[in-house]
N, C-alpha and C positions, 0 to 999 in steps of 0.2 A: 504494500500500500504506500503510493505518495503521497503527502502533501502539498499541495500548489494553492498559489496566490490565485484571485481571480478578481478579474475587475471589471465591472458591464461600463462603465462608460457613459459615454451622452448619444441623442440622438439616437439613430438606430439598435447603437449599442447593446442594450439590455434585452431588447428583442430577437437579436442573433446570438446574445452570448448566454440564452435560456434554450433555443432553438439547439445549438452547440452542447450545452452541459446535459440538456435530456438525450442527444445522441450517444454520449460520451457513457452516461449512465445504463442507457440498453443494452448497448456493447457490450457493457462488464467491463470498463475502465478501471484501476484499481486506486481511484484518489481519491484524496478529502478533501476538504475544499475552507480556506479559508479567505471570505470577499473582503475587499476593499474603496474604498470610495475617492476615486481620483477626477480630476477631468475640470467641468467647468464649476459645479457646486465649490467646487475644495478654490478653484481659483478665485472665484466670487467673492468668498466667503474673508479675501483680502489675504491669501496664500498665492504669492507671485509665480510657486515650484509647480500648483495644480495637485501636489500630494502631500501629507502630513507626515510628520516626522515617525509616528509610530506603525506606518502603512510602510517606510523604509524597512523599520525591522521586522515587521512581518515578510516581505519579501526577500531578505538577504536571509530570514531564518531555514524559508522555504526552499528557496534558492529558484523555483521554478514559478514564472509568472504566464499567465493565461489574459490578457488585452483585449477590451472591446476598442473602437475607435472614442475618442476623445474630440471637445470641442474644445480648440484654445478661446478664449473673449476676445474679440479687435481692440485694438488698441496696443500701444506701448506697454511697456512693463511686464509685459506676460511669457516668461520659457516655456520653450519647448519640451513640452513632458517626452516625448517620445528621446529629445536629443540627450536630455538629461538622463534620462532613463537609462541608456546608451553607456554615456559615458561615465556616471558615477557606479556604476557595474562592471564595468571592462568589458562590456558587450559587442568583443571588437567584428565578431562576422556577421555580419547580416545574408541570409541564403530563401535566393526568391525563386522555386520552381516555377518556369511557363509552360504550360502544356497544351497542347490542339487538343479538343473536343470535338474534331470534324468528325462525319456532317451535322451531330447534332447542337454543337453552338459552331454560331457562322464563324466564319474567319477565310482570310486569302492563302493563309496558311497553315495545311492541314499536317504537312511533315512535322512540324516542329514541337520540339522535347527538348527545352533549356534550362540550366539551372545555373542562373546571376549569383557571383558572393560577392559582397562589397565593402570596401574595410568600411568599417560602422565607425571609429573613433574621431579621423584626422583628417586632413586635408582643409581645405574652407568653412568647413563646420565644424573647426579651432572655434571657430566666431570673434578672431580678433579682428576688429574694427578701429580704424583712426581718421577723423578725420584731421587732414595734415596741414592744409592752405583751404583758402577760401573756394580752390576749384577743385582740388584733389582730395577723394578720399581713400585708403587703402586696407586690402582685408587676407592678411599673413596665411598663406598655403603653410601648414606645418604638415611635413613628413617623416618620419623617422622609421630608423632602418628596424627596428621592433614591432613597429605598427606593419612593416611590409613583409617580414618573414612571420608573422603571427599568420596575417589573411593568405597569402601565398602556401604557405604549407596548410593550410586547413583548404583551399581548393583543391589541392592533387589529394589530400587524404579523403575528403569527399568522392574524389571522381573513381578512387581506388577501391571504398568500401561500398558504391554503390554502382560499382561496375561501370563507369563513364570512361570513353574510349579518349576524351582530349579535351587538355584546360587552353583557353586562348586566356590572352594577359591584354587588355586594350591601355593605352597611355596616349598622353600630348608630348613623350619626349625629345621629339623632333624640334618642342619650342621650348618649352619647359625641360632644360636639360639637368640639372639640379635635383628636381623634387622628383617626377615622373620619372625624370633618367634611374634615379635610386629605386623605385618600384621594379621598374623594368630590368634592372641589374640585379635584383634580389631574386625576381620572377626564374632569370636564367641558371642563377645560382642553385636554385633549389628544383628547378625542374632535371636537372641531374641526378639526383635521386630517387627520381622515377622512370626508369627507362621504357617501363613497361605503358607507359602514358603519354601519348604522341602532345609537344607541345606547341604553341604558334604564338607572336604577338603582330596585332595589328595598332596602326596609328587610329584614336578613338574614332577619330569624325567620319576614314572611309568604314570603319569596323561597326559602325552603326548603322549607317547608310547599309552595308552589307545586312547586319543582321536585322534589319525592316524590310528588305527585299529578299533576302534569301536566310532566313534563321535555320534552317536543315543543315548548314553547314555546321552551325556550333553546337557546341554540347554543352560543355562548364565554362561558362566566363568569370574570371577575376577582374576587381577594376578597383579604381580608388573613390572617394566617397562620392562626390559629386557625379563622376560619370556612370557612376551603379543606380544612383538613388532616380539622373532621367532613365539609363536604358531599362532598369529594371519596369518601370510605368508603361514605358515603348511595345516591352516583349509583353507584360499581361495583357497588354490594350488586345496587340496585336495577334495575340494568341486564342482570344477570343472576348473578354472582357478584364478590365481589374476588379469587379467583382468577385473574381475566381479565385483570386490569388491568394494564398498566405505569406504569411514570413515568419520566420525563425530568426532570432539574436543571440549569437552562443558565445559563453564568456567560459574564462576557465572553473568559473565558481560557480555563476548564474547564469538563466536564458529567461528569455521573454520570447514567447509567440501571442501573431495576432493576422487579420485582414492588413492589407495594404490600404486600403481606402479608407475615406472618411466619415465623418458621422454622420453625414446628411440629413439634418435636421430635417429638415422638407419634407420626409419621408415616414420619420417617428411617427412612432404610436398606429402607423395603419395596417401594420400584419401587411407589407409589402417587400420587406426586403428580405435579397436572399443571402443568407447563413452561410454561403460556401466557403468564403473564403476566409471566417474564424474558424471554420471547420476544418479548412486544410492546413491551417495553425498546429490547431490540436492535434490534427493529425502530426506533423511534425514532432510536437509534443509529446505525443506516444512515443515514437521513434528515440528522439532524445535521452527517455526514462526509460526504454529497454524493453516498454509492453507493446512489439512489434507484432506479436499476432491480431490485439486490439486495433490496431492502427491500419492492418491491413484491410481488417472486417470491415471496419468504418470506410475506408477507402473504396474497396469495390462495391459496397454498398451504395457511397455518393455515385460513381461512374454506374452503375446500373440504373440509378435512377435522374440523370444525365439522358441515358440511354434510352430509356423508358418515355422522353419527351413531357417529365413533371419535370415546368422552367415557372420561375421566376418571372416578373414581371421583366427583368432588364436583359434577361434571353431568350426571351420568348417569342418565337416568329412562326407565322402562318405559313404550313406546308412543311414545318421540320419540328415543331414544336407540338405536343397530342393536348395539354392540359396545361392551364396560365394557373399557379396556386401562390398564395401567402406563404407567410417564414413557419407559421407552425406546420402547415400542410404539406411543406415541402419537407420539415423534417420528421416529420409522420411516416413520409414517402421513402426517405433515406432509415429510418429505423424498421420500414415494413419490409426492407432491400438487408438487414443485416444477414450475413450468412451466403446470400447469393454474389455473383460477378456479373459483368456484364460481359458477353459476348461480340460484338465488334470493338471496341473500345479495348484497349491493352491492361489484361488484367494485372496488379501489381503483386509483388511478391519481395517483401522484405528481410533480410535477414537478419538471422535470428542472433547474429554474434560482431553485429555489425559496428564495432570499437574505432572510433578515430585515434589515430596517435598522433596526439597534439604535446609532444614535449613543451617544458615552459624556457620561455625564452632566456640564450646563455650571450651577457657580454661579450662583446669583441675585445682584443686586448687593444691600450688606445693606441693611438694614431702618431706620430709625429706631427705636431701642430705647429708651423710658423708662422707669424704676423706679417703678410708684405702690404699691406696697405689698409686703406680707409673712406669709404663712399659719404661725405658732408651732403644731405640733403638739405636744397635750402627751398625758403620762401622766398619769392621775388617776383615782383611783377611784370618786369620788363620783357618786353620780345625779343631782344638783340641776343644771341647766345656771346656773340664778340665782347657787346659790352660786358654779360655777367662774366664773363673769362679777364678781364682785365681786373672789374672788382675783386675779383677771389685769388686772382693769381698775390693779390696787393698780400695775401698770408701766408706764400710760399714762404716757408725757412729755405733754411742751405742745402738740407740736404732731404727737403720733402716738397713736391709739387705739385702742382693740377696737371693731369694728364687728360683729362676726357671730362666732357661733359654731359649727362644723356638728360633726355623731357619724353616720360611715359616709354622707357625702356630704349626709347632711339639715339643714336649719337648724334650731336646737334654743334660741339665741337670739340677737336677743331675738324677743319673740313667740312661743314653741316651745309644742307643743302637751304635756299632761301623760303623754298616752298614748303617745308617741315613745319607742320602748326603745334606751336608749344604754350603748354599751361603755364600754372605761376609756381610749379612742384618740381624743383631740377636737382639731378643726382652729379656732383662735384668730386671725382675721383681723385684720392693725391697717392701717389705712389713714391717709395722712397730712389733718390737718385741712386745709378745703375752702381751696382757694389757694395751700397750702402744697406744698414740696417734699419725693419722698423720698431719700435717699442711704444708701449701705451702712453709714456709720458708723452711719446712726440704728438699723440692723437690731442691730449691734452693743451698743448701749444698751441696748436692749427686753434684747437677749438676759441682760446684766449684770445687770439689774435683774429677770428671771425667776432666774437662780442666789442671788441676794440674798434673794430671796421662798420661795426654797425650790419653785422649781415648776419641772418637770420636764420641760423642752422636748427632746425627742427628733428632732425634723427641722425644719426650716425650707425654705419655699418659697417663692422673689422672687416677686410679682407683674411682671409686664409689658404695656407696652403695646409693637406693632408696628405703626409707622406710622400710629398713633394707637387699631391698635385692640387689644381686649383681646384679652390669649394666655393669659386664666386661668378657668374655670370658674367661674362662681355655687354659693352650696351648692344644693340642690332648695331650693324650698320659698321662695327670693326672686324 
């Protein structure tokens, strides 16, 4: 017997996640159940988190949480219960089965069987935020090489225990060479210890475009948060609804499963929506806890009744669809399906010993770190890059200078082209003269002798080398 957290939610919520717990209970699940009250009451209620401090430790006791969808309030001041959720857990993988229902839910694509992992912790939903000048604001890409061998080996050990023939890796490291390039280098790294596991990486933009037109070619995709959190939307749509979809959040402690979609108020209270997709949560949730034959039951019981043409209001169409029903009559239908499969639809079959080897992550020994320079971000308003090169040069020491100037990652001088449109936000490179050393105190100096000059340094960034090689971006354009 588990224990698991459960929580109904707002809006549809509590409708699907009743619809869910009486499936779960027919079946012969083997949990107890202890609910929680999170979402918009708790926000309302002048809790900015959406959960109360003692619904924490009822979840880290249980370790396993069970999610309806949530309504955040508009307005300012309000987190992201799902981001939170996430990250105060270590809930670093998020894994989004897409599956084709052809022909009984529509779609353009009937081959397709994909399962998205997306690192759940970093990237742009850091949520560091600055605004820096009056025109620039900027929002810190954090990557770290922990965060990328954490999700990277939890994809190949996915694709391993659940029999998946090949993980793709999507990234921007063609432009992003730094943060994406480190995913991407991590990805190769460890796809080496899977021989038995054909591997690929695509640049995101054509690897999306591909997997909207042709998703039969992938199977397991890895990706980093932002670009999982659209494609993952992309492939449910496109696979037949995001209605369908569940998700899973698996941390080395804790998981959280739930729907992908949202509360849709609109909708509450009319015994119209459908259940499937906290249901293929749970499903996951099964799996998770080890009660794989429950998981399966419930599984080909939903695909039978899929099959059977008992749809939901938001799949439901004239000529493929037998019977239009509510959330409770649909899960009426999925409980009257316990014990049967469906016969044209892929019946599934779970295993029974199905263990991820997820080691916990081991330090690298460090790096040789040297200092050769220092990017002075200023404010300034003027257009000229000439002119602000001559003010800033005015700080050069003896043996430290301005070498480059970039405005939104372009080089602007020297050499800068006339037609380059630059804000009021410019990156001030000083490097130290050739042979020469750099040290923090000299950062210190530049910086004394920018306030002396009256010039307006808003952020400073070390250059470094690691192990000789560079950890810092070129502007475009050198």
């Amino acid at each position: 017997m588990t224990r698991i957290t459960v929580a109904k939610g707002d809006g549809i919520g509590p409708e699907i996640m009743d619809a869910t717990l009486d499936i779960l209970k027919a079946a012969g699940a083997q949990i107890e159940i202890d609910e929680i009250e999170v979402g918009e009451k708790v926000y309302l209620s002048g809790n900015t988190s959406g959960i109360a401090s003692e619904s924490w430790d009822i979840i880290r006791r249980n370790k396993i949480f069970l999610k309806a969808p949530i309504t955040t309030p508009q307005g300012g001041g309000y987190k992201s219960l799902n981001v939170t959720t996430r990250k105060f857990l270590g809930l670093y993988s998020n894994v989004r089965p897409c599956i084709s229902l052809h022909p009984f839910v529509e779609t353009k694509h009937p081959k397709m069987d994909i399962v998205i992992i997306r690192e759940n912790e970093e990237d742009l939903y850091a949520g560091i935020e600055h605004q820096q000048t009056d025109e620039v604001v900027q929002c810190l890409k954090i990557i770290s090489r922990p965060g990328c061998e954490k999700i990277v080996r939890y994809a190949f050990e996915y694709a391993k225990v659940y029999g998946r023939k090949k993980v793709t890796c999507f990234t921007k490291d063609n432009i992003m060479k730094q943060t994406d390039g480190l995913f991407h280098q991590v990805f190769d790294e460890i796809a080496l210890e899977y021989p038995e596991i054909e591997n690929e990486h695509w640049i995101i933009d054509i690897g999306a475009a591909k997997m909207a037109d042709t998703p039969e070619i992938f199977d397991v995709i890895v990706t980093l948060n932002l670009y999982g959190d659209v494609l993952s939307d992309i492939a449910a749509q496109i696979a037949g609804s995001v209605g369908l979809a569940g998700s899973a959040n698996i941390g080395e402690e804790c998981a959280m499963f739930e729907a992908i979609h949202g509360s849709a108020p609109r909708r509450a209270g009319q015994n119209l929506a459908n259940p499937s997709g906290l249901l293929e949560g749970a499903v996951m949730m099964l799996n998770h806890i080890g009660q794989t034959e429950i998981a399966e039951k419930i599984q080909n019981a939903w695909l039978k009744t899929i099959e059977d043409g008992i749809h939901t209001y938001d799949i439901y169409k004239e000529g493929i669809s037998k019977e239009k029903v509510g959330t409770k009559e649909f899960s009426k239908a999925v409980i009257a399906n316990l014990g049967k499969s469906p016969e044209l639809l892929k019946k599934v079959s779970y295993s029974k010993d199905a263990v991820l080897n997820l080691p916990k992550y081991v330090k690298k020994p460090a790096a040789v770190k040297e200092l050769v320079g220092v990017d002075l971000f200023v404010h300034w308003n003027g257009t000229d890059p000439n002119e602000l090169a001559s003010l800033v040069q005015s700080i050069n020491t003896e043996n430290k200078h301005l070498t480059m100037i970039t405005n939104r990652g372009i080089k602007v001088w020297p050499e800068g082209f006339e037609e380059t449109f630059c804000t009021d936000h410019w990156r001030c490179r000083f490097k130290p003269t050739h042979g020469k050393l750099m040290y923090k105190n000299h950062i210190i100096t530049l910086l004394n002798r920018a306030l002396e000059a009256k010039i307006d340094v808003i952020k400073t960034e070390n250059l470094y080398e690691f192990d000789g090689k560079s950890g810092y971006s070129l502007g475009q354009g050198q």
